[in-house]
ZAVEXMI-528759 format. One line per 4 residues: number of its first residue (from 0); their letters; for each residue z, x, y of N, C-alpha, C, O. Coordinates in pm, whole numbers, plus 50000, padded with zeros to 5 digits. Example, Ala and Ser with C-alpha at 12.3 -4.5 7.8 and 13.67 -1.06 7.14 Angstrom:
0> AS> 50780,51319,49431,50780,51230,49550,50780,51320,49670,50846,51424,49668 | 50708,51285,49775,50714,51367,49894,50787,51290,50003,50804,51341,50114;
// end
This chain:
0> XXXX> 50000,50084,49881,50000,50000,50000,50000,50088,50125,50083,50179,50136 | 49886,50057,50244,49888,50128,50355,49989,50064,50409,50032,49959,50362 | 50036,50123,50515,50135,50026,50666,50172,50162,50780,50189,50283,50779 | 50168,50036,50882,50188,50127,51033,50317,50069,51069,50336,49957,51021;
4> XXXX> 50422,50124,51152,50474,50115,51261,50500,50192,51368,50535,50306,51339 | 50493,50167,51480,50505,50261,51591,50696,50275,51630,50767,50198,51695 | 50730,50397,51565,50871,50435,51568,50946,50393,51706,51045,50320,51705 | 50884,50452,51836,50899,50413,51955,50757,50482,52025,50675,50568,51992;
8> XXXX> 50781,50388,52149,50624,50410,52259,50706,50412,52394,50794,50328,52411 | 50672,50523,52505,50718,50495,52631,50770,50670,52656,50805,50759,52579 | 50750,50660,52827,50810,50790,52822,50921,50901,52734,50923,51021,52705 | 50989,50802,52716,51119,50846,52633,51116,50888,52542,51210,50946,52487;
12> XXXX> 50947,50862,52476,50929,50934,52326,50824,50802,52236,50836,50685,52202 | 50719,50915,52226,50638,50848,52119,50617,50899,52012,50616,51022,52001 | 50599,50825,51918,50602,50844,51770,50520,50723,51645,50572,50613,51632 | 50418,50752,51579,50336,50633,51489,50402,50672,51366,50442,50788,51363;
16> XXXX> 50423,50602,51264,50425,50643,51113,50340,50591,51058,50319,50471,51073 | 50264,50672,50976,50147,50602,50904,50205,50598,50760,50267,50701,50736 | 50203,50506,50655,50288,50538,50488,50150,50477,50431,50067,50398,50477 | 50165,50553,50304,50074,50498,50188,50142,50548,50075,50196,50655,50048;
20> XXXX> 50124,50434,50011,50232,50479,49856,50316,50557,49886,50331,50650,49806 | 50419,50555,50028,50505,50618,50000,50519,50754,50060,50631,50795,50090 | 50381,50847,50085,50346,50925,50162,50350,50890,50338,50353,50778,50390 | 50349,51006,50396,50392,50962,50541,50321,51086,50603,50329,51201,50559;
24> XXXX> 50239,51038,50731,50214,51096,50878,50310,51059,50951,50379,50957,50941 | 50316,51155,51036,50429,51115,51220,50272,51164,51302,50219,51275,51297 | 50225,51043,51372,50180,51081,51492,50249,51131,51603,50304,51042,51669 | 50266,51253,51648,50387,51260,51740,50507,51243,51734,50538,51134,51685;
28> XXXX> 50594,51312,51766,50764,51270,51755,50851,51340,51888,50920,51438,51916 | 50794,51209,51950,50835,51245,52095,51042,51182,52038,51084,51289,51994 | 51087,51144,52032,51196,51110,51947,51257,51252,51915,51186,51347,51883 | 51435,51261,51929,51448,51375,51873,51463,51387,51728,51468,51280,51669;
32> XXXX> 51471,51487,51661,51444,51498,51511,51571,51424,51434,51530,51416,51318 | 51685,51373,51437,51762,51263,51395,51766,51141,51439,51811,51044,51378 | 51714,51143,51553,51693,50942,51546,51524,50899,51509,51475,50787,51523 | 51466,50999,51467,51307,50999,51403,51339,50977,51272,51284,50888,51208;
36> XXXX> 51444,51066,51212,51437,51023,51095,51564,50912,51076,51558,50839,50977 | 51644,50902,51142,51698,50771,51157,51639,50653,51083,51660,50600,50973 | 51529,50624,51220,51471,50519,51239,51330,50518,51110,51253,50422,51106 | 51320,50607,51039,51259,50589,50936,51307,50531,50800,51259,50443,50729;
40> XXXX> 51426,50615,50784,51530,50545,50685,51549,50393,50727,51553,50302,50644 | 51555,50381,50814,51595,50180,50878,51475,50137,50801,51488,50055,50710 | 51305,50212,50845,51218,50108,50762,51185,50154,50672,51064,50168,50656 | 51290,50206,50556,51267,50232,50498,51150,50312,50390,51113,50300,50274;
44> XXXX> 51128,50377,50479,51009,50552,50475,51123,50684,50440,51232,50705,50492 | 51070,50740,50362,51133,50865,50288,51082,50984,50451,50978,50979,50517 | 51219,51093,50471,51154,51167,50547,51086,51255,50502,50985,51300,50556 | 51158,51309,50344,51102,51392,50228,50955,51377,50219,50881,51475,50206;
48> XXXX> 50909,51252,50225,50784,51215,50231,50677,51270,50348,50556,51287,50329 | 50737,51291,50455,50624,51375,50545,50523,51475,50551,50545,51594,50575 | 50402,51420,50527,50298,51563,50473,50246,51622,50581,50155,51704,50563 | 50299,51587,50735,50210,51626,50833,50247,51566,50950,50261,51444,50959;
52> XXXX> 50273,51674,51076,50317,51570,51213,50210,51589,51300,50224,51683,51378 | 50133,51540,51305,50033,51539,51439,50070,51537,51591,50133,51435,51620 | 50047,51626,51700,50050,51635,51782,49988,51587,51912,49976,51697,51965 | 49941,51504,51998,49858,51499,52045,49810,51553,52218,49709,51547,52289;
56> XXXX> 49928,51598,52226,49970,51725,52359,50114,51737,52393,50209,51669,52354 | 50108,51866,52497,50232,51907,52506,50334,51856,52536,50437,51922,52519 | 50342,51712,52594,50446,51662,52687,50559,51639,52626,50546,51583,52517 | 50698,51669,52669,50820,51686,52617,50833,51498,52542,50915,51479,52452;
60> XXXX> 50754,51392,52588,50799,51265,52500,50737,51254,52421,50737,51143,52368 | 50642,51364,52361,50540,51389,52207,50602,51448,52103,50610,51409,51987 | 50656,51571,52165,50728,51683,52095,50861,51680,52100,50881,51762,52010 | 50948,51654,52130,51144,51654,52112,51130,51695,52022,51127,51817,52016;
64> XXXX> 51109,51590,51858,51125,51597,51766,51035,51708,51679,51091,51741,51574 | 50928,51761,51700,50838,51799,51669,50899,51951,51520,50875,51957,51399 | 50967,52029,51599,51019,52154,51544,51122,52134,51445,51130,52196,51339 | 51214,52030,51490,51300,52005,51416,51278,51943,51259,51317,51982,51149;
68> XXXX> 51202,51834,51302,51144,51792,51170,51083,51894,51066,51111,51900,50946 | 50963,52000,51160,50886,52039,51086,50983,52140,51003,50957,52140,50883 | 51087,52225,51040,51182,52318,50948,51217,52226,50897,51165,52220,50785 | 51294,52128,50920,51410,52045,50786,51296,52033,50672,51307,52084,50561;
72> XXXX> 51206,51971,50708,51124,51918,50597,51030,52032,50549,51013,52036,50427 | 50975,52112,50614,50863,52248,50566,50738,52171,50573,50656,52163,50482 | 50730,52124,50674,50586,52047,50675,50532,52077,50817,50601,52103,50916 | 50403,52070,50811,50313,52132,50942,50277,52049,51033,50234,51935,51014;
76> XXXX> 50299,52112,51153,50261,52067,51298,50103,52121,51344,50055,52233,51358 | 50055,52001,51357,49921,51991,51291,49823,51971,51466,49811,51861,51519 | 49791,52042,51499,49731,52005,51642,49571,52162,51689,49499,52240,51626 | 49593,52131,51812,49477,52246,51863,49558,52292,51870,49674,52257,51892;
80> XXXX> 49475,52447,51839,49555,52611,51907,49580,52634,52032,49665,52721,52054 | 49504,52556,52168,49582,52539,52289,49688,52421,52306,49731,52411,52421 | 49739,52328,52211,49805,52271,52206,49962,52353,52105,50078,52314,52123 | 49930,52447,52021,50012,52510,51967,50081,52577,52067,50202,52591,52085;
84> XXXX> 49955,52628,52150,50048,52758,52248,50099,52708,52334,50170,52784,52400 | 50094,52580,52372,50156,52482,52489,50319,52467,52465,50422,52483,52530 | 50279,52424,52326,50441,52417,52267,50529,52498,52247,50647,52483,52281 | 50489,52583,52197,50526,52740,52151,50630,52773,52262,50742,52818,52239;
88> XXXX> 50578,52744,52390,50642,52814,52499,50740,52739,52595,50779,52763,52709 | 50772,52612,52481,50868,52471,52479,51008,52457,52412,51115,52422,52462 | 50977,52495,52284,51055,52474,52201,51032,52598,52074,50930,52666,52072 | 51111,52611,52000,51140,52720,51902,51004,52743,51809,50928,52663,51756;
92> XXXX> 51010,52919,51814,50884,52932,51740,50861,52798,51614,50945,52734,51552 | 50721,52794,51611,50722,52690,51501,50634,52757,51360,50523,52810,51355 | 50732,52730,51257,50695,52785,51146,50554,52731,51027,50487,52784,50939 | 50560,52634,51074,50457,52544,50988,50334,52501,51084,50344,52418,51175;
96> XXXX> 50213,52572,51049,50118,52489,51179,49972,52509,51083,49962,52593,50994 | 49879,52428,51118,49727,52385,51111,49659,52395,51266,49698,52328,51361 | 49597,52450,51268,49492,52428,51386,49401,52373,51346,49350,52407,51240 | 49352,52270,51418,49226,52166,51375,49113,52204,51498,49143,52255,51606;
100> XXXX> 48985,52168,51458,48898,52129,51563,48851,52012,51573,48862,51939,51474 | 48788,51962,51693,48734,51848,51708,48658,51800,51659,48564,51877,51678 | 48602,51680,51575,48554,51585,51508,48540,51660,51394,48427,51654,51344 | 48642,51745,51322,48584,51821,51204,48693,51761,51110,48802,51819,51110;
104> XXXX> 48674,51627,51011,48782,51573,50917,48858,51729,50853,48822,51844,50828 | 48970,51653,50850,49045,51775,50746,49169,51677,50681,49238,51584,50723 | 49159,51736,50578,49269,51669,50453,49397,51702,50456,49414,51823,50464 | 49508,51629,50452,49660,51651,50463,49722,51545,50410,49724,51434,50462;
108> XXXX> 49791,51585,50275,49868,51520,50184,49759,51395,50131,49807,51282,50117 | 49638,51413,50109,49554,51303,50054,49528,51246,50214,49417,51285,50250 | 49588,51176,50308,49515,51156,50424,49365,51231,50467,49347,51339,50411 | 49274,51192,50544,49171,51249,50611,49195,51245,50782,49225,51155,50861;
112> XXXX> 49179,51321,50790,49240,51303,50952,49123,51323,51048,49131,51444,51069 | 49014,51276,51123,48977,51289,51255,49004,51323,51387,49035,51219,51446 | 49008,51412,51456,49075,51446,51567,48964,51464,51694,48887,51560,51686 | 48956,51386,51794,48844,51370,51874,48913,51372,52024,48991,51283,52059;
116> XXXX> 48871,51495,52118,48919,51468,52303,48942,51335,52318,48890,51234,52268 | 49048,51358,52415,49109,51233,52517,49071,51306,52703,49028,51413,52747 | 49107,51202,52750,49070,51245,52935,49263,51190,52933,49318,51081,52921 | 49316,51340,52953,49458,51340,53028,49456,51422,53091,49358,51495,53108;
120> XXXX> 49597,51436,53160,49649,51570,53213,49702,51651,53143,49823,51664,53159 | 49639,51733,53046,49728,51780,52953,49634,51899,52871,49523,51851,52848 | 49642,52006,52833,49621,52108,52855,49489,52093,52767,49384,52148,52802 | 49499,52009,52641,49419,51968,52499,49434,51858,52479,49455,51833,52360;
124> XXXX> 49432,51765,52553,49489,51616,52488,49373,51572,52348,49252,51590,52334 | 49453,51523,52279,49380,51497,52160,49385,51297,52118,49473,51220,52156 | 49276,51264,52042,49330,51120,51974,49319,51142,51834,49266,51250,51806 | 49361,51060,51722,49335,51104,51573,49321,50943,51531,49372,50839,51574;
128> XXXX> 49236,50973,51435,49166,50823,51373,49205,50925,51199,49186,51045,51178 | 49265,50816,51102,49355,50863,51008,49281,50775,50894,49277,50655,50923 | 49223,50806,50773,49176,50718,50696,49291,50749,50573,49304,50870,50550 | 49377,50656,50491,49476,50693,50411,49404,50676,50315,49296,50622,50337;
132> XXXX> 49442,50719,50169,49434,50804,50074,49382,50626,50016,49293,50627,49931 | 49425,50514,50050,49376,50419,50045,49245,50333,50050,49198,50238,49986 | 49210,50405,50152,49103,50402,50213,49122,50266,50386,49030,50206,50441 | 49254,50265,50415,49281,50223,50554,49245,50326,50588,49237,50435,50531;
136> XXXX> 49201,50259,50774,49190,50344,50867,49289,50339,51014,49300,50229,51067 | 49342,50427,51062,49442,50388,51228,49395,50483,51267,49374,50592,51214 | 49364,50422,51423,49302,50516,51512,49404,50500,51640,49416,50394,51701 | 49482,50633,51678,49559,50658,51798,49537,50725,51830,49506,50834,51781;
140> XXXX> 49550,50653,52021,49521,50712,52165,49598,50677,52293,49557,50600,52380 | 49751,50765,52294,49856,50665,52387,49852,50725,52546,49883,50667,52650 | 49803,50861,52523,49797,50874,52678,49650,50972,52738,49621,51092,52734 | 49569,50823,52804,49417,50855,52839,49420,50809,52967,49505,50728,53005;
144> XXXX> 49315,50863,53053,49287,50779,53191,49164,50678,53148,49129,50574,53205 | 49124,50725,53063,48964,50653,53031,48914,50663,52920,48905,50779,52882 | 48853,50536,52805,48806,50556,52641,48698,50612,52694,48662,50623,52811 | 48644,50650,52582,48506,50805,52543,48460,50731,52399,48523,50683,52305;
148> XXXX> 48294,50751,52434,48258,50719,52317,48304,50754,52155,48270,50690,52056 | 48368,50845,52158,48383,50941,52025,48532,50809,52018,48559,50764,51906 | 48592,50772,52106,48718,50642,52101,48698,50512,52021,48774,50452,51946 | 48551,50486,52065,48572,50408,52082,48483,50341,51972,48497,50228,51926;
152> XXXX> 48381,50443,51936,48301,50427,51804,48403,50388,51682,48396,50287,51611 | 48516,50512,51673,48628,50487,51567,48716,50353,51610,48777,50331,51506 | 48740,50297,51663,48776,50182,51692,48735,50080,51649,48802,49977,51651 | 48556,50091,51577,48512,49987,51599,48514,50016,51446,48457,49924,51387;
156> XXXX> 48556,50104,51369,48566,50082,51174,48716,50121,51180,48739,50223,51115 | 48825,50066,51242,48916,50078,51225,48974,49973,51179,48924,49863,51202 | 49104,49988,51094,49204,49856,51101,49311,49810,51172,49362,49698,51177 | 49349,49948,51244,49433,49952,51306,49432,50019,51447,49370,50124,51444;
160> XXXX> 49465,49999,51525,49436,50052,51635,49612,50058,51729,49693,49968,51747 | 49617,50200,51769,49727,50187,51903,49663,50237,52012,49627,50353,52035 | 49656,50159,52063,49599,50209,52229,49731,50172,52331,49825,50094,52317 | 49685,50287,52469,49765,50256,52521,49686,50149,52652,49570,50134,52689;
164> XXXX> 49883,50064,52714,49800,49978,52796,49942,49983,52930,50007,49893,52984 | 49942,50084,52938,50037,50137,53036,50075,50107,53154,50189,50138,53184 | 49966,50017,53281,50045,49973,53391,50001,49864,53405,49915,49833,53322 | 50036,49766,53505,49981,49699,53551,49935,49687,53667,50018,49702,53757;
168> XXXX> 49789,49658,53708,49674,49768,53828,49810,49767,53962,49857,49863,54024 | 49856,49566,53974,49873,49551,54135,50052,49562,54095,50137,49563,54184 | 50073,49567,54000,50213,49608,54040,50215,49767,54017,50332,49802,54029 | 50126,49888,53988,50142,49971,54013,50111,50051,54160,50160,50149,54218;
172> XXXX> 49995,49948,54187,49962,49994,54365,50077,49893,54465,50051,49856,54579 | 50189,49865,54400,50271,49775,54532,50391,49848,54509,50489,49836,54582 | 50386,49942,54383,50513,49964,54351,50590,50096,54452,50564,50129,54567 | 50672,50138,54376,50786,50268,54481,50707,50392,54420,50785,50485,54443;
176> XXXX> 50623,50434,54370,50580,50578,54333,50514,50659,54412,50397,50623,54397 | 50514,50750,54491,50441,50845,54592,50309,50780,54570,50286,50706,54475 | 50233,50807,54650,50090,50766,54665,50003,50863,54583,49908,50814,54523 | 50030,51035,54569,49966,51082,54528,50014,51055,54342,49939,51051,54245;
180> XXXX> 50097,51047,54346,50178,50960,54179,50021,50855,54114,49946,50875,54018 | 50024,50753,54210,49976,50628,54192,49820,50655,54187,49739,50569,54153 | 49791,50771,54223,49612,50851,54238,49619,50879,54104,49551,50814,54025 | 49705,50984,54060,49657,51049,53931,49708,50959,53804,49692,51003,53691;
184> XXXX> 49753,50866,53818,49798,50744,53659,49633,50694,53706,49547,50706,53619 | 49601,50651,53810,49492,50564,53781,49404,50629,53778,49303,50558,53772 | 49361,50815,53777,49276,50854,53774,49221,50852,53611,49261,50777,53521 | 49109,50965,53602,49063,50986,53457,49140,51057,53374,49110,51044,53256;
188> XXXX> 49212,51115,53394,49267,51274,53348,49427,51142,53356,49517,51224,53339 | 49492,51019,53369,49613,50935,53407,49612,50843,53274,49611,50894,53162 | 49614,50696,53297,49654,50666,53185,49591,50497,53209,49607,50448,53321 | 49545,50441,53139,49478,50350,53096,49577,50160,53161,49676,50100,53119;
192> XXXX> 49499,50138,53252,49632,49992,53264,49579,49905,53121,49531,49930,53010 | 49628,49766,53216,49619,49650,53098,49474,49610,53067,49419,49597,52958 | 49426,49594,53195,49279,49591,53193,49201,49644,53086,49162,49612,52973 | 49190,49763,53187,49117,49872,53076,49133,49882,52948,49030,49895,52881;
196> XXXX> 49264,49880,52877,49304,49854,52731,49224,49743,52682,49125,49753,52610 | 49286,49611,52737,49205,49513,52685,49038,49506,52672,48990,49463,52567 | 48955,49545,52775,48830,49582,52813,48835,49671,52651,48836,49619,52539 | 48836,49765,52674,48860,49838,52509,48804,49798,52380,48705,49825,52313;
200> XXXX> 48954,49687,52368,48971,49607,52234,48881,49482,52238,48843,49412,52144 | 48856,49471,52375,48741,49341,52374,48584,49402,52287,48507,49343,52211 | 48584,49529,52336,48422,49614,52310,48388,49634,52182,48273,49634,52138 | 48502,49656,52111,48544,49780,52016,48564,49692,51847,48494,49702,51745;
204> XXXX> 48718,49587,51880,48780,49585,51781,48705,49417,51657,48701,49300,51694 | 48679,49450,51575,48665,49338,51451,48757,49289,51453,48865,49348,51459 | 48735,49093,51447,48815,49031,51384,48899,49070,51301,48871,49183,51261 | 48978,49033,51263,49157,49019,51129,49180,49184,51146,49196,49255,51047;
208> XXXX> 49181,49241,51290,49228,49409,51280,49365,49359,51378,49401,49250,51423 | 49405,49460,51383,49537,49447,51464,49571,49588,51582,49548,49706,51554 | 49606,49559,51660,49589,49701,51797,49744,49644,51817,49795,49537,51783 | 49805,49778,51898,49940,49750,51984,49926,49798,52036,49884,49911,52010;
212> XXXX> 49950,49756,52164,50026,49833,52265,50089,49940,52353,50154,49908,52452 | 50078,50014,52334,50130,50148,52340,50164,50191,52487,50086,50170,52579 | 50315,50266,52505,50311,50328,52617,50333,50234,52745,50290,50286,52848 | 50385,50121,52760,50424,50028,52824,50470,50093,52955,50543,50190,52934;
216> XXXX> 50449,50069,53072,50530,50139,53210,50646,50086,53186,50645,49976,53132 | 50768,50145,53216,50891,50049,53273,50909,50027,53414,51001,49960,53460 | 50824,50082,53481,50822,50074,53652,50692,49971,53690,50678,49881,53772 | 50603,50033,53586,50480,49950,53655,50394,49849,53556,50274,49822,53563;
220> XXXX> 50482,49805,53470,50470,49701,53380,50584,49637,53296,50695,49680,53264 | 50523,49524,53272,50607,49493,53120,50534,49419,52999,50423,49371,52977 | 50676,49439,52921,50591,49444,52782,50486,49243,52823,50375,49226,52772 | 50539,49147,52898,50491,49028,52934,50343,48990,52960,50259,48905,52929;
224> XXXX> 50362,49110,53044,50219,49133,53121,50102,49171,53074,49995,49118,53103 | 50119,49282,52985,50048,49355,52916,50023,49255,52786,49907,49215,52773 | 50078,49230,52732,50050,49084,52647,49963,49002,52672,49858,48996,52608 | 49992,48931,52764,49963,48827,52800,49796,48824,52857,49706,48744,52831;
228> XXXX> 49794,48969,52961,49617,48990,52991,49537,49024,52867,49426,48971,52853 | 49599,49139,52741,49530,49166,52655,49491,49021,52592,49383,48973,52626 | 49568,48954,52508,49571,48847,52457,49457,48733,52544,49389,48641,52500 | 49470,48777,52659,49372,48618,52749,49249,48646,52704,49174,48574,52638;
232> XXXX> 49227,48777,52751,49118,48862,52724,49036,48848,52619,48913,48846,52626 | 49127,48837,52483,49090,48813,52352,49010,48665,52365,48893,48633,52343 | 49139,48584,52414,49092,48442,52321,48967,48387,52444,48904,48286,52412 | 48943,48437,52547,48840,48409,52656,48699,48445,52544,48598,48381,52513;
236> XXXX> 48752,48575,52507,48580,48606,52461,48622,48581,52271,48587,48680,52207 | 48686,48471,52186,48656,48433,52109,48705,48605,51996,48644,48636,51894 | 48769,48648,52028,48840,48760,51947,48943,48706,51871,49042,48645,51911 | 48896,48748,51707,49043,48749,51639,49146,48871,51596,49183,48914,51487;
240> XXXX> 49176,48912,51747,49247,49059,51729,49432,49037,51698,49486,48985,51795 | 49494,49057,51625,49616,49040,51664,49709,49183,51734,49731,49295,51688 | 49736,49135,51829,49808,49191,51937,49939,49191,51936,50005,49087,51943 | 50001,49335,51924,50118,49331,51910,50180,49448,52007,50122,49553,52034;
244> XXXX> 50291,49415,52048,50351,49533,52093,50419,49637,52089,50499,49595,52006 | 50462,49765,52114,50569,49838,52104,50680,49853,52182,50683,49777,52280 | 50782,49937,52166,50905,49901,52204,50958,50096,52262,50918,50205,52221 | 51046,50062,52355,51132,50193,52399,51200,50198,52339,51203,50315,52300;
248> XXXX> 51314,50111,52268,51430,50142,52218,51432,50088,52072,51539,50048,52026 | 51316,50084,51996,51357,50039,51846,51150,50042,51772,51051,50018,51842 | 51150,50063,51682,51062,50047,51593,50973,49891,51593,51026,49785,51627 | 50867,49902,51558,50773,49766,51522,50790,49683,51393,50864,49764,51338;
252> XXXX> 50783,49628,51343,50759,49576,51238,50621,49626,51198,50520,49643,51266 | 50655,49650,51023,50548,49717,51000,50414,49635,50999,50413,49512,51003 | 50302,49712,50993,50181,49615,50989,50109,49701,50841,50081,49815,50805 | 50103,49527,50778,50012,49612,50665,49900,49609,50684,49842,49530,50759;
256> XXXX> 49828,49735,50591,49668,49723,50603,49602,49617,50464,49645,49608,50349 | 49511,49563,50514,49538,49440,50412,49530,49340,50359,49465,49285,50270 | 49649,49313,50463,49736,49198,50449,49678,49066,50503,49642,49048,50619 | 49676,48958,50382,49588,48830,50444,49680,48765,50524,49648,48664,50586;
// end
């Protein structure tokens, strides 16, 4: 059996678990390395089980957890070599690593992994589209200013999708953030509002698939908002996407791949 949940989404720390039979990816573990595996034991995912933590850039709410995990468990931190050296000079040498290149599949613990550019601020930002040993597919991308074809193609043979849908346009231009703040979120190289997300999943996603949420503002959104436009969005243009969200302070319910 495939299944997703997104551990937590939001500055504070992002983190995906991907399981199949039992086997496990961490997209990211912005989370520190005991409430990551905490919150895995809650949904009941082995941490023993981790064949691989994917990285998708340097920012301290990707990585907290990143080092810690990878010694307890002896499993590899799996990213670009300018994303290695980003970290490197973050947190404690790291003993376990893969350097990947772009759009070149590579195998980890029976997973196939895809790894294709993102537009951030961030030294290598990366997205990864994950086909399990199952033959599900999840494709995550939580912090972009703008989708890219190489996004958005995998989106469209996916089952799963986390995108991010991070502000909302007019409560981020009314809000308290410096002006030059409010330039670079909405630039290319910033991070994707509700709009744009939805626009996305409108282009992209097949009926009976399922996308969340990802990366919610707490200043310049809420989880309400972001709902509510993705979702209009959907049922305006006759989409059967189910839309779900993520959370700052607790795990998703899992989503199976699947599942009627």
């Amino acid at each position: 059996m495939d299944r997703v949940t997104v551990l937590n989404s939001g500055s504070n720390g992002n983190s995906v678990l991907i399981e199949s039979d039992g086997d496990c990816l961490l997209v990211d573990a912005g989370l520190s390395g005991r409430e990551t595996e905490k919150r895995m034991r809650e949904m009941g995912a082995d941490p023993e089980r981790i064949k691989g933590i994917l990285v998708s850039h340097e920012h301290g709410d990707h990585i907290k957890g990143a080092s810690p995990i990878s010694r307890k468990f002896a499993v590899p931190i799996i990213t670009s070599l300018e994303t290695l050296d980003a970290i490197e000079k973050r947190i404690p040498k790291i003993r376990h690593r893969i350097d990947i290149q772009l759009m070149e599949p590579i195998e980890v613990g029976g997973f196939t992994i895809t790894v294709f550019p993102l537009m951030h601020d961030a030294v290598d930002p990366l997205g990864f589209s994950i086909e399990t040993p199952a033959g599900g597919r999840v494709t995550i991308s939580t912090d972009l200013g703008i989708t890219t074809k190489q996004l958005e193609d995998l989106m469209k043979v996916s089952d799963v999708v986390v995108l991010e849908a991070n502000h909302d346009l007019e409560m981020l231009i009314n809000g308290p953030y410096p002006e030059e703040l409010k330039w670079r979120i909405m630039s290319d190289i910033g991070h994707l509002s509700n709009g744009d997300c939805a626009a996305a999943i409108r282009r992209t996603m097949r009926d009976g698939t399922t996308a969340f949420l990802a990366h919610i503002s707490k200043d310049n959104n809420t989880p309400e908002l972001a709902l509510d436009e993705v979702k209009g969005v959907m049922e305006e243009n006759g989409k059967a996407v189910d839309i779900r969200l993520t959370y700052r302070d607790r795990a998703t319910d899992w989503c199976v791949i699947g599942q009627e």
